[in-house]
BAGUKOL-331472 format. One record per residue: chain; x, y, z of N, C-alpha, C in turn; residue in three letters; residue number from 1. Coordinates in nm, 3 decimals, decimal comma. Layout:
<rs>
+-------+---------+---------+---------+---------+---------+---------+---------+---------+---------+------+-----+
| kette |     n_x |     n_y |     n_z |    ca_x |    ca_y |    ca_z |     c_x |     c_y |     c_z | rest |  nr |
+-------+---------+---------+---------+---------+---------+---------+---------+---------+---------+------+-----+
|     A |       X |       Y |       Z |       X |       Y |       Z |       X |       Y |       Z |  ALA | NUM |
...
+-------+---------+---------+---------+---------+---------+---------+---------+---------+---------+------+-----+
</rs>
This chain:
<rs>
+-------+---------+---------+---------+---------+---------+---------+---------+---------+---------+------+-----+
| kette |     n_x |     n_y |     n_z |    ca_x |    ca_y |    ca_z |     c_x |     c_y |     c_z | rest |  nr |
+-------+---------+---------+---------+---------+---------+---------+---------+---------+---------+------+-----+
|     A |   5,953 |  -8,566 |   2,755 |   5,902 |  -8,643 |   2,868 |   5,829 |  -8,549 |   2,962 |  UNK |   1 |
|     A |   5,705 |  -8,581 |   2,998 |   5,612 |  -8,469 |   3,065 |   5,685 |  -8,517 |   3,247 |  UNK |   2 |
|     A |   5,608 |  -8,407 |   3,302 |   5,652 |  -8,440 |   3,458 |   5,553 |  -8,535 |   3,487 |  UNK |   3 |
|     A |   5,609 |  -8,611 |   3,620 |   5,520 |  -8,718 |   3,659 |   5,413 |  -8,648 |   3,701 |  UNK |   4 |
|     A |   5,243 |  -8,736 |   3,696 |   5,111 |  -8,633 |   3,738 |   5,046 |  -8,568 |   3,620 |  UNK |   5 |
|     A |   5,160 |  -8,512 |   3,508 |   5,091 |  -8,426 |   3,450 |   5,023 |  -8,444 |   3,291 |  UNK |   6 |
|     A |   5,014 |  -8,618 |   3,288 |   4,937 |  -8,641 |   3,226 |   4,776 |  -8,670 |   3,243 |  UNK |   7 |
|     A |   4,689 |  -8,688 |   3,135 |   4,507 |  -8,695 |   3,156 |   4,528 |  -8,772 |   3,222 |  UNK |   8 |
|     A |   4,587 |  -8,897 |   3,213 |   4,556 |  -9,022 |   3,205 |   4,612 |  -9,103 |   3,398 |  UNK |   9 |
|     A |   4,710 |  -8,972 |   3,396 |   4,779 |  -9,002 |   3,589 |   4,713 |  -8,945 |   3,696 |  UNK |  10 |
|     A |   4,695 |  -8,960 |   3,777 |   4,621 |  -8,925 |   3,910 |   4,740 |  -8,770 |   3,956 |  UNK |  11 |
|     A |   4,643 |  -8,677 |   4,011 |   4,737 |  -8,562 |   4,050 |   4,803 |  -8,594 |   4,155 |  UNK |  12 |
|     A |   4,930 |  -8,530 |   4,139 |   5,096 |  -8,548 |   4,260 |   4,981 |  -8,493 |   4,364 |  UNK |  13 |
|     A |   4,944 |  -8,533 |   4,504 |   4,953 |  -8,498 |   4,654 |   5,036 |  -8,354 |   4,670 |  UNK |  14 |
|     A |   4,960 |  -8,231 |   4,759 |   4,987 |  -8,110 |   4,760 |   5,086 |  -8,133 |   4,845 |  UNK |  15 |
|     A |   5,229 |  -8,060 |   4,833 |   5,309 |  -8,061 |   4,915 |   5,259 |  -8,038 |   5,068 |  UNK |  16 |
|     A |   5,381 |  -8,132 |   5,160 |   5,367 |  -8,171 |   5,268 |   5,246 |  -8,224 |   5,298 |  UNK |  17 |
|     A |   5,202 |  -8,279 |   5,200 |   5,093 |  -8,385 |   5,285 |   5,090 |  -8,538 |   5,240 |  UNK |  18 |
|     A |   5,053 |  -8,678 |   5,307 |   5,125 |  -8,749 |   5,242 |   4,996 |  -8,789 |   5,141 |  UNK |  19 |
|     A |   5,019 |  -8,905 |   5,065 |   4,950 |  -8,883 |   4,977 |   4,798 |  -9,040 |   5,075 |  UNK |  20 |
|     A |   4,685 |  -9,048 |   4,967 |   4,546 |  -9,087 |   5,098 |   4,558 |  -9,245 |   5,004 |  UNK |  21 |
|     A |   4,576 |  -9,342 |   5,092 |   4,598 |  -9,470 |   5,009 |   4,441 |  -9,494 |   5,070 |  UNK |  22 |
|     A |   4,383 |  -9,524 |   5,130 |   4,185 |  -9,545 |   5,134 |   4,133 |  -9,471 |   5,226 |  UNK |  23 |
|     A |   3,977 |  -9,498 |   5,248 |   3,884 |  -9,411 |   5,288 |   3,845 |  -9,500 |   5,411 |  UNK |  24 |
|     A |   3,807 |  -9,439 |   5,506 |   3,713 |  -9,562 |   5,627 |   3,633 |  -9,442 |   5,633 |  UNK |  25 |
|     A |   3,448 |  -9,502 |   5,637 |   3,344 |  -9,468 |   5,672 |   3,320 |  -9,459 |   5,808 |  UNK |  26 |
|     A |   3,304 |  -9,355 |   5,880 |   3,258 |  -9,332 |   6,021 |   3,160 |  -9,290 |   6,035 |  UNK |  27 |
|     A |   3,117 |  -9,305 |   6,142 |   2,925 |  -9,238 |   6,161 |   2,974 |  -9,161 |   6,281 |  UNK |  28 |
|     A |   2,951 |  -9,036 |   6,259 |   2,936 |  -8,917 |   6,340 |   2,804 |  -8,970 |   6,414 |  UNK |  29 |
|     A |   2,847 |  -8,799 |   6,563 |   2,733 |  -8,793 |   6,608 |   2,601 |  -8,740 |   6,534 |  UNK |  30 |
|     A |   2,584 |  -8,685 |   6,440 |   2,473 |  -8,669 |   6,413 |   2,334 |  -8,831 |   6,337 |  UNK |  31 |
|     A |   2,445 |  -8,931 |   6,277 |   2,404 |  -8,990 |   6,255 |   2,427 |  -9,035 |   6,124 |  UNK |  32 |
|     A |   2,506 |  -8,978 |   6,045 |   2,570 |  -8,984 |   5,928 |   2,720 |  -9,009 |   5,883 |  UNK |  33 |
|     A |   2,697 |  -9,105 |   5,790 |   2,820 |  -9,158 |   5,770 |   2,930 |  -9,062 |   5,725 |  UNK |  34 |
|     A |   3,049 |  -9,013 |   5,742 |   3,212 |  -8,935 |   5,673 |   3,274 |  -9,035 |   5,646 |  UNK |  35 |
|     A |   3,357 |  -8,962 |   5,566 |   3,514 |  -9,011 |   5,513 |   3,592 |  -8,984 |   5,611 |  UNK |  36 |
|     A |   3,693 |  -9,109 |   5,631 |   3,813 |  -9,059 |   5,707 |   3,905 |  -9,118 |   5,642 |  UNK |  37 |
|     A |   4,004 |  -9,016 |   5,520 |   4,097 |  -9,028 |   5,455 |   4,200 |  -9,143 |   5,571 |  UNK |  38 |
|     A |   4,271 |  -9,196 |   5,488 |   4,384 |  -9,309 |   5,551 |   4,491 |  -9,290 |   5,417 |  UNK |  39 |
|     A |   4,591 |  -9,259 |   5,569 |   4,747 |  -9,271 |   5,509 |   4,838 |  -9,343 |   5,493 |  UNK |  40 |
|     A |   4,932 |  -9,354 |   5,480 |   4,992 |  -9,487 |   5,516 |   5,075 |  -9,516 |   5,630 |  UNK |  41 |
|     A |   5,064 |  -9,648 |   5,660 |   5,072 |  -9,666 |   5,801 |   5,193 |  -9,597 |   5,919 |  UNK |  42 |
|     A |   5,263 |  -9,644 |   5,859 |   5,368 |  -9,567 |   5,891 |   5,414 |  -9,422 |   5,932 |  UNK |  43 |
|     A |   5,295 |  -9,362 |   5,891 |   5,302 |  -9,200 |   5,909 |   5,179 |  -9,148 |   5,981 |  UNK |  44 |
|     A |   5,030 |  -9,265 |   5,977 |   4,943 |  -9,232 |   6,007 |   4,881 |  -9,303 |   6,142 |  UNK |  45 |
|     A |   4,971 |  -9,450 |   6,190 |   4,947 |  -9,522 |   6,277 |   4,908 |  -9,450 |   6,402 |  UNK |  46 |
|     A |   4,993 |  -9,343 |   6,442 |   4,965 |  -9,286 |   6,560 |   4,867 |  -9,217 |   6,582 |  UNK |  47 |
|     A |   4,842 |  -9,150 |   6,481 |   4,746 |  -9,033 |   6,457 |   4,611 |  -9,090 |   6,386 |  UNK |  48 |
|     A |   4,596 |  -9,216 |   6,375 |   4,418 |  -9,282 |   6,287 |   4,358 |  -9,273 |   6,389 |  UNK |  49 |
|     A |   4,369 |  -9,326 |   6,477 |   4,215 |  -9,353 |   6,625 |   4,173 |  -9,180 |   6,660 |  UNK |  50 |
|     A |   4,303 |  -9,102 |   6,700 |   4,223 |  -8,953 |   6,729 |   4,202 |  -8,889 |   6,622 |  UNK |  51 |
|     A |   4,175 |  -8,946 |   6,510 |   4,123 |  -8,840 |   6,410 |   3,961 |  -8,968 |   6,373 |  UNK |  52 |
|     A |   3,987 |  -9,032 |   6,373 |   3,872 |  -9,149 |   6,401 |   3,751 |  -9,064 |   6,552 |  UNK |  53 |
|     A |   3,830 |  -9,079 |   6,633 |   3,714 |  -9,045 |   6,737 |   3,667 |  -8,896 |   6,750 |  UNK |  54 |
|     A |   3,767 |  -8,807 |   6,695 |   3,733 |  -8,708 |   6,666 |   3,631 |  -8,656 |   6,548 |  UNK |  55 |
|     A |   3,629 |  -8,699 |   6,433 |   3,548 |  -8,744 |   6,361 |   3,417 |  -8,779 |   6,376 |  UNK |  56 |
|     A |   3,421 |  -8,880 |   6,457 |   3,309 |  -8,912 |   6,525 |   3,239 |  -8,905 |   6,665 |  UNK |  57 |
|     A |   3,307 |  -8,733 |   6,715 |   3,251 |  -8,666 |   6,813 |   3,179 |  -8,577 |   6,779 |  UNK |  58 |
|     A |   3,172 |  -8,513 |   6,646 |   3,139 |  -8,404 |   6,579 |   3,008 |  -8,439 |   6,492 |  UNK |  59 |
|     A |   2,959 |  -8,340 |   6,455 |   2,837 |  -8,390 |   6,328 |   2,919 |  -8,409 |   6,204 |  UNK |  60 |
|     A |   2,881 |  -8,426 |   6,128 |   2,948 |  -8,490 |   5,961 |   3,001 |  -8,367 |   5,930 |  UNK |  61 |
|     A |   3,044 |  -8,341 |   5,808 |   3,060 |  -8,216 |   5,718 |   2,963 |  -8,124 |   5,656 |  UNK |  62 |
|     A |   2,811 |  -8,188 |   5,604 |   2,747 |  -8,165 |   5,548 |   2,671 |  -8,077 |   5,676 |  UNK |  63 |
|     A |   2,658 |  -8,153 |   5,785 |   2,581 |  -8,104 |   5,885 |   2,676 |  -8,001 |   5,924 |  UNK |  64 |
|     A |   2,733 |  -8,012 |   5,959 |   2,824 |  -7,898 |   6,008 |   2,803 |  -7,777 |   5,951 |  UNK |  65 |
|     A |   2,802 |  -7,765 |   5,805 |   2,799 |  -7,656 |   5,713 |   2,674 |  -7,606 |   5,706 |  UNK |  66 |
|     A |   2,591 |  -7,702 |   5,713 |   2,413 |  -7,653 |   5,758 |   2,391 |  -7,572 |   5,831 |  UNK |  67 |
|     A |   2,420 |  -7,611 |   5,982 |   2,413 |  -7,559 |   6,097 |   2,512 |  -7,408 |   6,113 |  UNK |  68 |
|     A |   2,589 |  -7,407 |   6,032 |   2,679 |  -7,268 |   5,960 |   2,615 |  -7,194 |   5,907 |  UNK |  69 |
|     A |   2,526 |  -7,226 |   5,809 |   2,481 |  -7,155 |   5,745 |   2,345 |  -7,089 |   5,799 |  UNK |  70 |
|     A |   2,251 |  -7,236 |   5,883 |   2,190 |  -7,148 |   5,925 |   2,226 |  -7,025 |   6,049 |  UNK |  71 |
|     A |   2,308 |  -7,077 |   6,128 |   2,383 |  -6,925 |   6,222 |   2,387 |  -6,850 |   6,128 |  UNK |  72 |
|     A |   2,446 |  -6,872 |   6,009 |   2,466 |  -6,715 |   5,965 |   2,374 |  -6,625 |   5,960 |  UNK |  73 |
|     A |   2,291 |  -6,709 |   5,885 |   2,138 |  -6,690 |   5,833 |   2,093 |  -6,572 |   5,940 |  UNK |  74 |
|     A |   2,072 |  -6,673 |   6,097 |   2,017 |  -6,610 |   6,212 |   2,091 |  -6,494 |   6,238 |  UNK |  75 |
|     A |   2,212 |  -6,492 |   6,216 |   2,274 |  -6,361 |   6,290 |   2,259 |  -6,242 |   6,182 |  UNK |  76 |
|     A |   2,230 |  -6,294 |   6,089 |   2,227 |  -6,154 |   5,951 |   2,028 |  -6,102 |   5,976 |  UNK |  77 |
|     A |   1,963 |  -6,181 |   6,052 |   1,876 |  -6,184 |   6,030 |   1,845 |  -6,058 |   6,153 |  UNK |  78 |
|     A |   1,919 |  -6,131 |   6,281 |   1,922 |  -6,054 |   6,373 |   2,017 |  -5,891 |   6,379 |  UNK |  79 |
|     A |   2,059 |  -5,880 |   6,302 |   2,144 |  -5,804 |   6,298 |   2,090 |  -5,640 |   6,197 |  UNK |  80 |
|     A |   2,016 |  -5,723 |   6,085 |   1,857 |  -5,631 |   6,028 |   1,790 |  -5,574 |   6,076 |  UNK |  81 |
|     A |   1,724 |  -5,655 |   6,191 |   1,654 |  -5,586 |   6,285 |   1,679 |  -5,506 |   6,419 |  UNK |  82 |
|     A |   1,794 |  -5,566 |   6,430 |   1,845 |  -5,417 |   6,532 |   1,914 |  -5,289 |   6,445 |  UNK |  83 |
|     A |   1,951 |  -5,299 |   6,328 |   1,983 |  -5,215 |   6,267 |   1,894 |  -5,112 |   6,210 |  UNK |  84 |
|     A |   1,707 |  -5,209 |   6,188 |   1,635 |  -5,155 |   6,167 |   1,514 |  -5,065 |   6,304 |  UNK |  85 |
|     A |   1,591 |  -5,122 |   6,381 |   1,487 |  -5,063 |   6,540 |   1,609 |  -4,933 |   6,570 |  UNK |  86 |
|     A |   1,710 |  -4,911 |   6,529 |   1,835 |  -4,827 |   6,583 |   1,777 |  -4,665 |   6,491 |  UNK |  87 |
|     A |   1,785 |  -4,597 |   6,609 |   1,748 |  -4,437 |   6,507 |   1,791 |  -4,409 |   6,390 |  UNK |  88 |
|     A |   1,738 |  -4,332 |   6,283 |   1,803 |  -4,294 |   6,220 |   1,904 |  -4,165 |   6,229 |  UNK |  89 |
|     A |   2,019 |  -4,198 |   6,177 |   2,160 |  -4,117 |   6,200 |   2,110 |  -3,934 |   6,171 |  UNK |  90 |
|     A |   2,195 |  -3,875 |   6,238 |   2,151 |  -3,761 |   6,211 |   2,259 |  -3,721 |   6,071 |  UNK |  91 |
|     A |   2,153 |  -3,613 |   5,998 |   2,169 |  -3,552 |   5,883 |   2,353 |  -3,527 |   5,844 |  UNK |  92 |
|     A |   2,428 |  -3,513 |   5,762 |   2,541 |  -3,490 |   5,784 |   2,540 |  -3,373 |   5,754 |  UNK |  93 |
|     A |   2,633 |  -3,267 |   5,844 |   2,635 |  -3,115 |   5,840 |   2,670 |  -3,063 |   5,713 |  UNK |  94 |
|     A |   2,594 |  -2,935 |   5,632 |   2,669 |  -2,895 |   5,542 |   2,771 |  -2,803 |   5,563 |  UNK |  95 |
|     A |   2,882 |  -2,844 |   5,487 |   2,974 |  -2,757 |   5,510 |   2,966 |  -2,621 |   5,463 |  UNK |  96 |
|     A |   3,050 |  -2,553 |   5,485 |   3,059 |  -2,407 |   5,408 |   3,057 |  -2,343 |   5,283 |  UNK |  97 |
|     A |   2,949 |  -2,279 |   5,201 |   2,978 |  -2,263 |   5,091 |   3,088 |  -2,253 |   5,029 |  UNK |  98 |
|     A |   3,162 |  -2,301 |   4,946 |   3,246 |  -2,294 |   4,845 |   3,215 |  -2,165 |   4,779 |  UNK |  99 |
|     A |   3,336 |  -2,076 |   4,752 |   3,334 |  -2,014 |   4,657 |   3,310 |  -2,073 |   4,486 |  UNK | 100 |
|     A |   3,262 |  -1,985 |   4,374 |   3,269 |  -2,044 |   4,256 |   3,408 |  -2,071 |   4,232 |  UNK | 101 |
|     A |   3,400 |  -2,190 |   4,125 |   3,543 |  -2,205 |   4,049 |   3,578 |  -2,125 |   3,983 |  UNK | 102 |
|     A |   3,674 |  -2,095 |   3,944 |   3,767 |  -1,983 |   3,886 |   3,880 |  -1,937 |   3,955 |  UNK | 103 |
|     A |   3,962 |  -1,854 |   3,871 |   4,084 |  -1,857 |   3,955 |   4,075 |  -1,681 |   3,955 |  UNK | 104 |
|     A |   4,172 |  -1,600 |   4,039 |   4,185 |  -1,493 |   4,067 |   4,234 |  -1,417 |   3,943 |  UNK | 105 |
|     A |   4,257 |  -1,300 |   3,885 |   4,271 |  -1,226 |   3,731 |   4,437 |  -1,204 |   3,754 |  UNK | 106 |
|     A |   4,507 |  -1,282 |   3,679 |   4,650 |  -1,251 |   3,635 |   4,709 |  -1,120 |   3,791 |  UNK | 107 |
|     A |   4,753 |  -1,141 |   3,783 |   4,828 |  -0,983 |   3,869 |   4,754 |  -0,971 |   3,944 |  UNK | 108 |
|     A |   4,665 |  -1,038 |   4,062 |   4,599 |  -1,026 |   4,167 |   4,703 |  -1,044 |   4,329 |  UNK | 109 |
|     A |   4,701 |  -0,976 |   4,391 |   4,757 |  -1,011 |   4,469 |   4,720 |  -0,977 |   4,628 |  UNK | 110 |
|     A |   4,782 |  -1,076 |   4,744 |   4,733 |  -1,048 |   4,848 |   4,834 |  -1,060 |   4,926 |  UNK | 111 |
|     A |   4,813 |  -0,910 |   5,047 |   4,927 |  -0,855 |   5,133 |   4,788 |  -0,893 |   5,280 |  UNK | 112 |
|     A |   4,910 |  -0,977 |   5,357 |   4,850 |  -1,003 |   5,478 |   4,989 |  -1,001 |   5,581 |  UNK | 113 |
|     A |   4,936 |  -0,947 |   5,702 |   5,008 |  -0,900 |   5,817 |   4,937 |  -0,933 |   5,987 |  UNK | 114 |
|     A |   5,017 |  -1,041 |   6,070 |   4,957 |  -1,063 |   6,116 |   5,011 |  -0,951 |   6,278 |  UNK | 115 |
|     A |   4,892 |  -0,959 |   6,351 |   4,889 |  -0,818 |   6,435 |   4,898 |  -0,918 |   6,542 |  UNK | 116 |
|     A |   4,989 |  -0,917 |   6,658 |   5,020 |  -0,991 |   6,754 |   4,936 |  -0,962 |   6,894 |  UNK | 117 |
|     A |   4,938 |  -0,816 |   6,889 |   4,861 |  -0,759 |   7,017 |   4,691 |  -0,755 |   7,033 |  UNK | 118 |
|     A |   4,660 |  -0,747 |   6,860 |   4,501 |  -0,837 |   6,848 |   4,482 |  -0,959 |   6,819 |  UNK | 119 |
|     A |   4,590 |  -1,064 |   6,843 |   4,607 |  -1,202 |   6,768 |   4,471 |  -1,183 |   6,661 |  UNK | 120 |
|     A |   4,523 |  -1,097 |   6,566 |   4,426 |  -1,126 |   6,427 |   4,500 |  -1,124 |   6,292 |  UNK | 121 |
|     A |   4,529 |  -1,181 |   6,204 |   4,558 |  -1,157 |   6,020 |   4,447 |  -1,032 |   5,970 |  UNK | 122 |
|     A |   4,551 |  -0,908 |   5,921 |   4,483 |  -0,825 |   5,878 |   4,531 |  -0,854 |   5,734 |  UNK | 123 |
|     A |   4,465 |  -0,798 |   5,620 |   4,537 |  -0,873 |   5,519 |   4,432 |  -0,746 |   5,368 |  UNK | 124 |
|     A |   4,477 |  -0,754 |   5,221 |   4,389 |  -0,689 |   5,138 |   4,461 |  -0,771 |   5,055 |  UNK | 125 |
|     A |   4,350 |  -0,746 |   4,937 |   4,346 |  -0,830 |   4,779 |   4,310 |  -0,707 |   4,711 |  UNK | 126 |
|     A |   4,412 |  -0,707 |   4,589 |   4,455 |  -0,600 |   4,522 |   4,379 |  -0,691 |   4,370 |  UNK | 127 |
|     A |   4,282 |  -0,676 |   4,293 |   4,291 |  -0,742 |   4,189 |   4,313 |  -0,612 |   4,052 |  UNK | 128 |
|     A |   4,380 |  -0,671 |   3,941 |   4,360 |  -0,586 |   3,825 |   4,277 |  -0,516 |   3,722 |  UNK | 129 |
|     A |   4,217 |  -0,392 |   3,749 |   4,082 |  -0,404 |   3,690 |   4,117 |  -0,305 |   3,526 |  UNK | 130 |
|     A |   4,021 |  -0,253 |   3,469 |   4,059 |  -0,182 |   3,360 |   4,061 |  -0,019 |   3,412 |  UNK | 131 |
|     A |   4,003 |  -0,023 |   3,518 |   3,995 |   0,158 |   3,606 |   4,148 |   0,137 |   3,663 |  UNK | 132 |
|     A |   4,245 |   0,078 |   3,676 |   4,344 |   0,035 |   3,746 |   4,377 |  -0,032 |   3,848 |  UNK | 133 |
|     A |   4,260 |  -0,083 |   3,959 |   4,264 |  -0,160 |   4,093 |   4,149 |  -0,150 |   4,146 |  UNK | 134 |
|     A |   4,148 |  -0,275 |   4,186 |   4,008 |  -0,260 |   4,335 |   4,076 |  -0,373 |   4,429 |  UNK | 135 |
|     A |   4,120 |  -0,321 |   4,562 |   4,131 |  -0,322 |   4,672 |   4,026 |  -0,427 |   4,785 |  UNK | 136 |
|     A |   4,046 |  -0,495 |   4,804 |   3,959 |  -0,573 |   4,940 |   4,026 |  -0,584 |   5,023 |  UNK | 137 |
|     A |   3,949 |  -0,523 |   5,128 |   3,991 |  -0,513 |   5,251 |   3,952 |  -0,647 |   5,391 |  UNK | 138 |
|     A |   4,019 |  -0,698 |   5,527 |   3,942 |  -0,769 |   5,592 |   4,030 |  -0,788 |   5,669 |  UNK | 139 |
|     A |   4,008 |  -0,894 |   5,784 |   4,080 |  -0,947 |   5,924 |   3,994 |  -1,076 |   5,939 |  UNK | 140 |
|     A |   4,101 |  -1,138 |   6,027 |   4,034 |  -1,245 |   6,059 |   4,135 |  -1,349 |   6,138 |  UNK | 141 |
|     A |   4,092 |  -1,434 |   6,238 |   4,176 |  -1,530 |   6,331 |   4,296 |  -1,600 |   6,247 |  UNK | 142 |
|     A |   4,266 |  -1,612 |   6,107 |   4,328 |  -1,738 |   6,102 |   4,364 |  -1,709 |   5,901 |  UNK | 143 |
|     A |   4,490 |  -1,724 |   5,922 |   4,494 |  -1,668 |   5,753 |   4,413 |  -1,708 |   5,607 |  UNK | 144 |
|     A |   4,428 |  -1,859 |   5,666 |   4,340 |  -1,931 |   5,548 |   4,206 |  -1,859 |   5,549 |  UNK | 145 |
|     A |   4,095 |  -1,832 |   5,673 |   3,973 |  -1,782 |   5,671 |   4,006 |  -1,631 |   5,615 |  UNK | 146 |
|     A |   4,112 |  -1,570 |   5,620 |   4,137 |  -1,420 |   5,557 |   4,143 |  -1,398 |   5,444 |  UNK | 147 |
|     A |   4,204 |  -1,549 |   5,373 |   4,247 |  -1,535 |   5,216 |   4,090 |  -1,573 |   5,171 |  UNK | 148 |
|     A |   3,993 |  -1,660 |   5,202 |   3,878 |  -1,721 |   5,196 |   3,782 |  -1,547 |   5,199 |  UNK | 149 |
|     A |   3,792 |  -1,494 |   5,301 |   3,726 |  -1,367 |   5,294 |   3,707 |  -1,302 |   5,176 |  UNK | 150 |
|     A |   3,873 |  -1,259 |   5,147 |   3,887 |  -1,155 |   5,073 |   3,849 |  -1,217 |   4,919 |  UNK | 151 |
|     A |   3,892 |  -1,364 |   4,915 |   3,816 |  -1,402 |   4,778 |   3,641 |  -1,393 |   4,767 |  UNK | 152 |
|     A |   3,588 |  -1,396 |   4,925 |   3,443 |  -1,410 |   4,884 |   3,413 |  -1,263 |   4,864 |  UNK | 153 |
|     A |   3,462 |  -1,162 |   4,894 |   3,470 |  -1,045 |   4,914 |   3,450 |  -0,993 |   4,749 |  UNK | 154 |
|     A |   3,553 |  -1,096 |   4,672 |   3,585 |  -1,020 |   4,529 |   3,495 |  -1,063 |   4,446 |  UNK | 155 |
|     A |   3,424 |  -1,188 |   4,472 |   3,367 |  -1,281 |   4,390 |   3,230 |  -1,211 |   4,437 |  UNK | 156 |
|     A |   3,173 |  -1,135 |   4,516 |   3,055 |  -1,075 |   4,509 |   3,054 |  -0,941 |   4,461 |  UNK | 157 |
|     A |   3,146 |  -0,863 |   4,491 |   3,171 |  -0,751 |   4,389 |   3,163 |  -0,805 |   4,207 |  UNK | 158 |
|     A |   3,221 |  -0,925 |   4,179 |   3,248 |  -0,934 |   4,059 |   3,105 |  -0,974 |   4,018 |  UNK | 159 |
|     A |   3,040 |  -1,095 |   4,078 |   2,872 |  -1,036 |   4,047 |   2,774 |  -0,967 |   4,070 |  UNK | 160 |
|     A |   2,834 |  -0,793 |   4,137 |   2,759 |  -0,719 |   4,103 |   2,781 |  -0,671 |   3,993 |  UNK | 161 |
|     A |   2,910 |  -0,681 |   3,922 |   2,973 |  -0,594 |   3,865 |   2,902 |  -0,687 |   3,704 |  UNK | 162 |
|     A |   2,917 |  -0,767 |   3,707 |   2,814 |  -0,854 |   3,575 |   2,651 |  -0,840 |   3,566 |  UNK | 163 |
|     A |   2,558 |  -0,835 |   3,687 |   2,423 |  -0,831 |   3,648 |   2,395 |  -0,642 |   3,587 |  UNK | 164 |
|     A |   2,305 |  -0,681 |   3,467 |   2,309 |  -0,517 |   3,407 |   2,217 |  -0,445 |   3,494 |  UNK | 165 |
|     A |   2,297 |  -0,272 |   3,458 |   2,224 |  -0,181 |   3,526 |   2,112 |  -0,190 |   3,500 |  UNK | 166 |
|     A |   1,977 |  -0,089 |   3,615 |   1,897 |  -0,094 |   3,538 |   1,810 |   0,026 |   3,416 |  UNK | 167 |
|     A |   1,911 |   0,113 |   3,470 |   1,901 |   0,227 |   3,366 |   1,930 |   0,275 |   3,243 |  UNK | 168 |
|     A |   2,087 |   0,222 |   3,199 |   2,185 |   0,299 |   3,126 |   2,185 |   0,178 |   3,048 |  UNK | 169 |
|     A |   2,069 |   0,165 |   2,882 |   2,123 |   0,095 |   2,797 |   2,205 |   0,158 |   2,697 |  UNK | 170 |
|     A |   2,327 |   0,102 |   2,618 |   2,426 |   0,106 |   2,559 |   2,397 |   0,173 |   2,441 |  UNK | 171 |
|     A |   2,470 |   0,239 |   2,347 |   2,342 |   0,283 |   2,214 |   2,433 |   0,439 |   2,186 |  UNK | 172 |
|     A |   2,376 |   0,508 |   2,066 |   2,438 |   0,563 |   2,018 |   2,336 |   0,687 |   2,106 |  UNK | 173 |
|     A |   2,281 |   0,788 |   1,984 |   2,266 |   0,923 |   2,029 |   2,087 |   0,888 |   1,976 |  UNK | 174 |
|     A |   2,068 |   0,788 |   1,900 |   1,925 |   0,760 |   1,909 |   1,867 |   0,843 |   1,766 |  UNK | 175 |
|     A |   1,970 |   0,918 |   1,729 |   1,861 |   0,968 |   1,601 |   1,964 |   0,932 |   1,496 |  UNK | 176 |
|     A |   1,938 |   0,990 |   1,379 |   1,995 |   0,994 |   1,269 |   2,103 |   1,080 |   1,222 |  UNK | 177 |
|     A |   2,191 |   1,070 |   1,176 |   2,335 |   1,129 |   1,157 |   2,263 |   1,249 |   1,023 |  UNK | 178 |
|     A |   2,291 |   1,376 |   1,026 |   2,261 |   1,441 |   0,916 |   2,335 |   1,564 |   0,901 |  UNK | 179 |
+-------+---------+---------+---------+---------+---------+---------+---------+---------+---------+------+-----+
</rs>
């Protein structure tokens, strides 16, 4: 047995709390056009038919209503273009600070920072692991994060000097022949 409503053939159950619309009365709004004014049954709706009646028909219809919506919208998107388009253009957004390259620091790198109270400054060095045994960066600075930021930009330009080739000393044996 299906629930009541939920056959093709039955009219849908009324959305809760509302009662259900036993006929229609035609009203003519102010604009000049005829609405629907759903009717309930009496008993529930007696009090409440005339102010939804005259209310109804203080207003423009539905159709008009939604017109006159749409065109406001219309107007205010329209107006709203053109002051957007008469308004300066925004200034540039600042670039921030170069980024170091990606990569991470070489195994066994390490950094000793000490902060000095009587110069409110972070003095601090980066020790990285090289194949000569160490290279050392040295620096200071207000604020630790900008110290650790230093000493990495510090290493990361040593490390591309240390990659573009000399321009003297190519690699090579003794240049003649073994005899």
């Amino acid at each position: 047995m299906s629930p009541r409503g939920a056959g093709p053939d039955q009219p849908k159950p009324p959305a809760p709390g509302k009662p259900p619309v036993v006929g229609v009365e035609k009203v003519t709004c102010a604009c000049g056009h005829e609405a629907d004014l759903p009717l309930f049954d009496d008993r529930r709706d007696r009090l409440y038919r005339d102010v939804r009646r005259k209310k109804l028909a203080a207003g423009p219809c539905p159709d008009c209503r939604r017109q006159a919506h749409a065109e406001l919208t219309a107007r205010q998107q329209a107006e709203a273009a053109r002051r957007k388009a008469a308004r300066p253009a925004p200034p540039a957004p600042k670039q921030k600070a170069s980024q170091p390259p990606a990569g991470r620091l070489p195994d066994g790198s390490e950094f000793r920072v000490t902060y000095d109270a009587a110069a409110e400054r972070w003095v601090g060095t980066l020790t990285v692991p090289t194949p000569e045994g160490g290279k050392a960066f040295e620096g200071e600075a207000g604020a630790v994060f900008r110290l650790l930021g230093l000493l990495d930009r510090r290493y990361r330009a040593w490390l591309a000097a240390q990659a573009t080739p000399s321009a003297g000393g190519a690699a090579g044996g003794s240049g003649g022949a073994g005899g």
